[in-house]
Backbone as a ProteinNet text record, in pm:
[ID]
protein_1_A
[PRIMARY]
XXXXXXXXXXXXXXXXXXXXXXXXXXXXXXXXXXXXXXXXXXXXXXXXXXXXXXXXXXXXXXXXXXXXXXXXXXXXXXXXXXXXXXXXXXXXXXXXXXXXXXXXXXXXXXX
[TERTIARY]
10051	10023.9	10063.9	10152.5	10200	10101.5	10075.8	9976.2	10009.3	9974.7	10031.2	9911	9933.9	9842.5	9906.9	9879.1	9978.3	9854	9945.8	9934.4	9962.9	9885.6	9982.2	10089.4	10064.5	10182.7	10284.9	10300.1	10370.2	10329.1	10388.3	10337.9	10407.6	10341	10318.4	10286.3	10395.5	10342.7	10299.3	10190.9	10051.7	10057.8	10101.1	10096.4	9999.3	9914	9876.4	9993.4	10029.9	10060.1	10001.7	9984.6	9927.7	9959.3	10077.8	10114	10048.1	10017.1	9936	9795.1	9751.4	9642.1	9625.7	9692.5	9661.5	9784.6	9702	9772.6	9916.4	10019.8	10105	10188.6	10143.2	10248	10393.4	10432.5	10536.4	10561.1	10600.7	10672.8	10779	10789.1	10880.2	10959.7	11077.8	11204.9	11186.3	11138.8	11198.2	11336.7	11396.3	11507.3	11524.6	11425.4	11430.6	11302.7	11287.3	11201.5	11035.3	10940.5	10819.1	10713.3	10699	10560.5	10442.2	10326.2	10215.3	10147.5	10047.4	9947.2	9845.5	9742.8	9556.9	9520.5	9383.5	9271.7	9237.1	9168.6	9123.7	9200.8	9123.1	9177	9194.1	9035.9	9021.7	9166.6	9120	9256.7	9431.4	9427.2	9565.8	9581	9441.5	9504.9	9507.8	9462.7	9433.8	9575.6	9631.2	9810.9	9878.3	9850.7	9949.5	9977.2	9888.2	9870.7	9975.5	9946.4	9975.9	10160.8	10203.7	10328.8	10405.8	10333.8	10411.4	10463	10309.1	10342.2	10465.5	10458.9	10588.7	10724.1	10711.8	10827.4	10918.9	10854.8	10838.8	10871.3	10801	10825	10987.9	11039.5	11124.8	11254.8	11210.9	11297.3	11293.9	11240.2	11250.5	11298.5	11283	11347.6	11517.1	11553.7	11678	11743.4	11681.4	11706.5	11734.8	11684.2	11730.4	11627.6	11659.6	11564.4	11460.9	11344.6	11270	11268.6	11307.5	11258	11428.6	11429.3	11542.9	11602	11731.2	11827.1	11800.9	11783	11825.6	11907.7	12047.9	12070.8	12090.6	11976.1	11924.7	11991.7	12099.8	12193.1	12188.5	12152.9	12129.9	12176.9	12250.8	12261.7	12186.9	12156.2	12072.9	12165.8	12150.4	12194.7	12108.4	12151.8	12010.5	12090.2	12041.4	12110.8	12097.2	12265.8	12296.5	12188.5	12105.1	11990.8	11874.4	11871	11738.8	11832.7	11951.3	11988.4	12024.8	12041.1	12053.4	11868.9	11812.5	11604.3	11589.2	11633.3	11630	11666.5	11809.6	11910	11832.7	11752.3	11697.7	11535.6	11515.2	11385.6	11388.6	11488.6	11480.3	11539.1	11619.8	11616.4	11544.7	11398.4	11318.6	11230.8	11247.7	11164.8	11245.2	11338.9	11405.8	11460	11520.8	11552.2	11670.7	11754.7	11862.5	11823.6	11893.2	11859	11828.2	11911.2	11882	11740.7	11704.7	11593.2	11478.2	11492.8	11424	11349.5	11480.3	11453.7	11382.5	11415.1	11411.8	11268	11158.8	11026	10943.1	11032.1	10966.6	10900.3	11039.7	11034.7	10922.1	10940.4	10822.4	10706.5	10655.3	10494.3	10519.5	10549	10547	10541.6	10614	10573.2	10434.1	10355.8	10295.5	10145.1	10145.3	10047.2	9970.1
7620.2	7727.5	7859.9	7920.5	8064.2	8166	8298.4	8401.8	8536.3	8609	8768.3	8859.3	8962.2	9075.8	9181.2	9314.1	9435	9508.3	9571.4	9653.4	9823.4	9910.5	9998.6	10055.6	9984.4	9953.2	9849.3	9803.4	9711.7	9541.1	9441.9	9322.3	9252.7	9163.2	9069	8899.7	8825.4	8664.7	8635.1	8514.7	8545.9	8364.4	8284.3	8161.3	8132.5	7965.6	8007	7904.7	7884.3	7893.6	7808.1	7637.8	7526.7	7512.6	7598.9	7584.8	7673.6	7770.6	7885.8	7924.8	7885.6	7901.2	8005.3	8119.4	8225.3	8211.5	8292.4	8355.8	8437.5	8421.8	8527.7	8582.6	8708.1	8785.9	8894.3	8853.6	8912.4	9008.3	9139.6	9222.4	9168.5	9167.9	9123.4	9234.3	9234.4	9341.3	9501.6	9451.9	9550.8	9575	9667.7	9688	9616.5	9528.2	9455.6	9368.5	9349.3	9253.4	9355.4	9302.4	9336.7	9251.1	9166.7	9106.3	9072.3	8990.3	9029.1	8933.3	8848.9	8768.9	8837.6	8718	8757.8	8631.1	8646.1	8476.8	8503.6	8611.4	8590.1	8712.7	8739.2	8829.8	8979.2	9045.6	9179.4	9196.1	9097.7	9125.6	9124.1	9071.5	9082.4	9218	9235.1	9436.1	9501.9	9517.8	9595.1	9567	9432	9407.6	9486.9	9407.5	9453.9	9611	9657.6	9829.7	9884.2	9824.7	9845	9782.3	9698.1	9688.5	9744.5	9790.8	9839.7	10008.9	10036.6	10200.4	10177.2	10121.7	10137	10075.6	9982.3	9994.5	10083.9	10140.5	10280.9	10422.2	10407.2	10546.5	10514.2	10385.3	10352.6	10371.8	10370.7	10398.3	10549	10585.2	10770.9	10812.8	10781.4	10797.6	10781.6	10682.6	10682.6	10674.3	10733.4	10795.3	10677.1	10541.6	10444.1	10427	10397.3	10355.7	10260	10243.9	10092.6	10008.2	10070	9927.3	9916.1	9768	9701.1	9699.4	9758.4	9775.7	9640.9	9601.1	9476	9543.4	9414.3	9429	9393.7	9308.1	9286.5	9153.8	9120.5	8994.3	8864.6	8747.3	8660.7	8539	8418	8283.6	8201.6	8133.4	7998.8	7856.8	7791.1	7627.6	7567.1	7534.4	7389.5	7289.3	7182.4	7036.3	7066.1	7031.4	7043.6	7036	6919.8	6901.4	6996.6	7046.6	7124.9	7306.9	7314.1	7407	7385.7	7299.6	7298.4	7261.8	7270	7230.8	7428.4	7487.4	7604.7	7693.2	7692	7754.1	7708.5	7588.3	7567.1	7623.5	7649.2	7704.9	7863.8	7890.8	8049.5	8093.1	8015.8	7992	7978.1	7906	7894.8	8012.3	8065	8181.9	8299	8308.8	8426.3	8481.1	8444.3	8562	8475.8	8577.4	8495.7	8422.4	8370.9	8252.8	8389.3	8461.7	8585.6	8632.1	8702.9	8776.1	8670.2	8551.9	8466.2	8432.1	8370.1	8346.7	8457.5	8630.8	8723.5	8742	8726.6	8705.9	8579.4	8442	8391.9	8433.1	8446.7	8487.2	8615.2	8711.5	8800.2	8731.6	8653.2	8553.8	8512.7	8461	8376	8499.5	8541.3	8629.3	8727.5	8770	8862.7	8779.8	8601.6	8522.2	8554
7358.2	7265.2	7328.1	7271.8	7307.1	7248.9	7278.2	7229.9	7275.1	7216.1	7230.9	7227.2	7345.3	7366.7	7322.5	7228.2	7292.9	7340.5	7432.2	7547.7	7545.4	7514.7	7456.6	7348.1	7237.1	7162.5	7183.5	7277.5	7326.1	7351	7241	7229	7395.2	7403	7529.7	7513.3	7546.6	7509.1	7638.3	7617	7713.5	7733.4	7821.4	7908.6	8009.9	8000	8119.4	8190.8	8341.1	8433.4	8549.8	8540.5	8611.9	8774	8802.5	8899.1	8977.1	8913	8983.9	8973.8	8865	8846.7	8795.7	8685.5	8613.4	8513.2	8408.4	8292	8364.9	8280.4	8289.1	8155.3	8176	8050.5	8023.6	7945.1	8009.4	7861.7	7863.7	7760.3	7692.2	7546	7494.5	7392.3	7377.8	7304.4	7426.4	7530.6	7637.4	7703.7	7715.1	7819	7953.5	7940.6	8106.2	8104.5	8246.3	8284.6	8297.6	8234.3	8279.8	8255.9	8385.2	8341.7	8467.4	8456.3	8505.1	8488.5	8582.6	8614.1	8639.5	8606.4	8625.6	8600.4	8623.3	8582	8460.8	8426.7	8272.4	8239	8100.5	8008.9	8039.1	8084.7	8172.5	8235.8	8364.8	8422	8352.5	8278.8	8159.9	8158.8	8028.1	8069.1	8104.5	8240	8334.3	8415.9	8424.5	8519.8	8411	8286	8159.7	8185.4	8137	8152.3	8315.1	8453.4	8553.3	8545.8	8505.1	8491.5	8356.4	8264.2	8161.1	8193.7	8268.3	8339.7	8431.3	8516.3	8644.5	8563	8489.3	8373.2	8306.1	8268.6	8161.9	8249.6	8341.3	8431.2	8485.7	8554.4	8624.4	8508.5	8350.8	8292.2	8253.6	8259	8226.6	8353.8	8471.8	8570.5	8574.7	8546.5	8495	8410.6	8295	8182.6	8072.3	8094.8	7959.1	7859	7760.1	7663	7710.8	7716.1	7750.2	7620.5	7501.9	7388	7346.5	7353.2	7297.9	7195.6	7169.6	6986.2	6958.8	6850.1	6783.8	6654.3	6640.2	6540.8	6379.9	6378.9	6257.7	6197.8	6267	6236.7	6365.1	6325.1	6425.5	6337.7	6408.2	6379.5	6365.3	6268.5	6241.1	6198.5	6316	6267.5	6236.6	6136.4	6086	5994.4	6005.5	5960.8	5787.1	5742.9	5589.8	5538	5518.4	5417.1	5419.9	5521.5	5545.3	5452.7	5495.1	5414.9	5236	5227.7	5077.7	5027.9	5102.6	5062.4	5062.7	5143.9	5174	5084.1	5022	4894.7	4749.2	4763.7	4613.3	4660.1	4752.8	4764.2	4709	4780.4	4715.5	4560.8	4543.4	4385	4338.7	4329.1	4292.2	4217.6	4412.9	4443.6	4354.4	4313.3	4227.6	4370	4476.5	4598.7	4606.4	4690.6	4744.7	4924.9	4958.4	5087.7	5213.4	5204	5290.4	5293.3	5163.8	5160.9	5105.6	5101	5109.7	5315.3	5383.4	5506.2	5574.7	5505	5591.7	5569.9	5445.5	5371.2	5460.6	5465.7	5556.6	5695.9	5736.3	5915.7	5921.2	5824.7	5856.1	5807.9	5749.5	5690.5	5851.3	5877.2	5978.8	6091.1	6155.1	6241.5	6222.8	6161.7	6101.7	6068	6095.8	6073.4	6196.4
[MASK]
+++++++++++++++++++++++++++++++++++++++++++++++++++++++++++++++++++++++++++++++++++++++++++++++++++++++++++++++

């Protein structure tokens, strides 16, 4: 099971980690790498908080953006049948397959 903290404004997927024996989280749609271990939760945001600052500063320091462009266009393969179950779904729905998938993915993200 994957799970998310934000931190500041900033969401975080939250693992635990068998080999080590703690949670680890890491920032996600950042300019880079930032992430952070603890045993329980406290400690989450208290690392969280402590690596998102030295993140953030290390990027105003050298002047880059810390949150990641996306550009709104990404590939999906999926097996013929599951796309033609998909094209009569949103027909259904009165949408086209676009703003159909794009309605899903946000229900689904946003659950």
């Amino acid at each position: 099971m994957i799970n998310t903290m934000t931190i500041n404004g900033f969401r975080a997927v939250i693992q635990y980690d068998p080999e080590i024996e703690l949670f680890r989280g890491e920032f996600v749609g950042l300019n880079g790498g930032a992430d952070f271990y603890a045993a329980d939760i406290e400690g989450l945001k208290r690392e969280g908080e402590i690596s998102l600052r030295v993140f953030l500063d290390m990027c105003a320091e050298d002047g880059v953006d810390p949150v990641r462009a996306f550009s709104g266009k990404f590939n999906v393969r999926v097996p013929p049948t599951l796309h033609a179950d998909l094209v009569q779904a949103a027909a259904a729905a009165g949408k086209s397959l676009n703003q159909w998938v794009a309605d899903s993915l946000d229900s689904a993200a946003h659950a």
